[in-house]
C-alpha positions in Angstrom: 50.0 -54.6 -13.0 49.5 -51.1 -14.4 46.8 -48.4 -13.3 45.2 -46.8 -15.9 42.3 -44.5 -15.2 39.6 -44.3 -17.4 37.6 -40.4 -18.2 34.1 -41.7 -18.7 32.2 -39.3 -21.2 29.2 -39.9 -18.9 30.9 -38.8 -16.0 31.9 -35.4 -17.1 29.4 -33.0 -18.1 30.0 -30.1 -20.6 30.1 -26.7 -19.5 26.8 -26.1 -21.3 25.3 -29.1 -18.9 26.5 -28.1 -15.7 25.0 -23.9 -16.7 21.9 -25.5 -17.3 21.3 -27.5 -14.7 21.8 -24.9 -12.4 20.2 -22.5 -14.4 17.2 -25.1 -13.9 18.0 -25.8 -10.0 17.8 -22.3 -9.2 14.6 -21.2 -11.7 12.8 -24.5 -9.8 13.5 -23.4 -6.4 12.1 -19.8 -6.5 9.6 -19.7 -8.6 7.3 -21.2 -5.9 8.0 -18.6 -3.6 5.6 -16.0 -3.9 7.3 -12.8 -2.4 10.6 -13.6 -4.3 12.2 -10.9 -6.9 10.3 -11.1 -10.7 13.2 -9.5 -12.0 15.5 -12.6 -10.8 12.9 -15.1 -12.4 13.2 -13.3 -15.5 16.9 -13.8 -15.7 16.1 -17.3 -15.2 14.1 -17.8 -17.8 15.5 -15.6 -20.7 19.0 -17.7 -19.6 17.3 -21.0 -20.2 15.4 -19.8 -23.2 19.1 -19.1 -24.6 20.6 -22.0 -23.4 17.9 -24.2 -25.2 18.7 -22.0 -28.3 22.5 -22.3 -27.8 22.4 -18.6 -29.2 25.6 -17.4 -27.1 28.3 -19.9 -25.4 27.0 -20.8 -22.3 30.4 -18.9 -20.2 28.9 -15.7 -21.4 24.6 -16.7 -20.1 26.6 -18.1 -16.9 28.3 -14.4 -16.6 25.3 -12.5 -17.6 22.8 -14.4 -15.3 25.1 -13.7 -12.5 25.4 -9.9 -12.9 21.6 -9.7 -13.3 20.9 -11.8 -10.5 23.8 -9.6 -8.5 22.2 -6.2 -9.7 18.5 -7.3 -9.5 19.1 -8.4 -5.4 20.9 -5.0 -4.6 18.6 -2.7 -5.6 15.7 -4.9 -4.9 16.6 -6.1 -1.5 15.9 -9.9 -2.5 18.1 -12.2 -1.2 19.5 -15.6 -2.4 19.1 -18.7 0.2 22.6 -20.6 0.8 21.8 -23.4 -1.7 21.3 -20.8 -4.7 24.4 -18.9 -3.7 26.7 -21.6 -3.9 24.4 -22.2 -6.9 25.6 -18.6 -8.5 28.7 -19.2 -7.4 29.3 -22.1 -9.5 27.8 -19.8 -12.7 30.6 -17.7 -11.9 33.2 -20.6 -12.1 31.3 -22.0 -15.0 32.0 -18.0 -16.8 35.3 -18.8 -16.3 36.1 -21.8 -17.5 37.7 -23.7 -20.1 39.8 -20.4 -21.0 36.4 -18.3 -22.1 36.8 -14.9 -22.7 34.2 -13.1 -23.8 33.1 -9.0 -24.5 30.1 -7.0 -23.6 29.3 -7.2 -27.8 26.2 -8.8 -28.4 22.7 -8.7 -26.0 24.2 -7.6 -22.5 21.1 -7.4 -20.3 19.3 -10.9 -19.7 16.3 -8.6 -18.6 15.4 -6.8 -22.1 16.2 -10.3 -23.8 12.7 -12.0 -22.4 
């Protein structure tokens, strides 16, 4: 008897699935909240609007909706529940992976993109 283990396609998600759906989970849990940072929804949004465009890989929106999230909550004092930090966290992993490298060429501020 032999063990053979089987990679379901349906298991693993792309690295475009698992940035949106974060993307998503974060954008759904603030939004409601009425005292939280515009600036971060706006990186939300624009990041999603370029996800459902696949107009850049989505390593470089994980990378640039962390640094606007990052830059938007220190000079704006808003801060990120637990849930969403290990949320951008993962964006951060996500940048990284599958050997991604990317340059600041192209649209660089998530902000000015909306």
């Amino acid at each position: 008897m032999e063990y053979q283990r089987e990679e379901s396609k349906d298991m693993k998600k792309t690295v475009y699935e698992q940035v949106f759906e974060l993307v998503d989970a974060m954008y759904n849990s603030i939004v409601e909240e009425s005292d939280f940072d515009p600036e971060v929804i706006k990186v939300l949004m624009t990041a999603g609007k370029y996800l459902n465009e696949k107009k850049m890989p989505p390593q470089v929106i994980a990378a640039k909706t962390v640094n606007e999230i990052i830059l938007a909550n220190m000079s704006n004092k808003s801060k990120l529940d637990q849930i969403n930090s290990d949320r951008l966290n993962q964006l951060l992993m996500l940048s990284r992976s599958e050997g991604y490298k990317w340059s600041s060429v192209g649209p660089t501020d998530l902000r000015v993109q909306f």
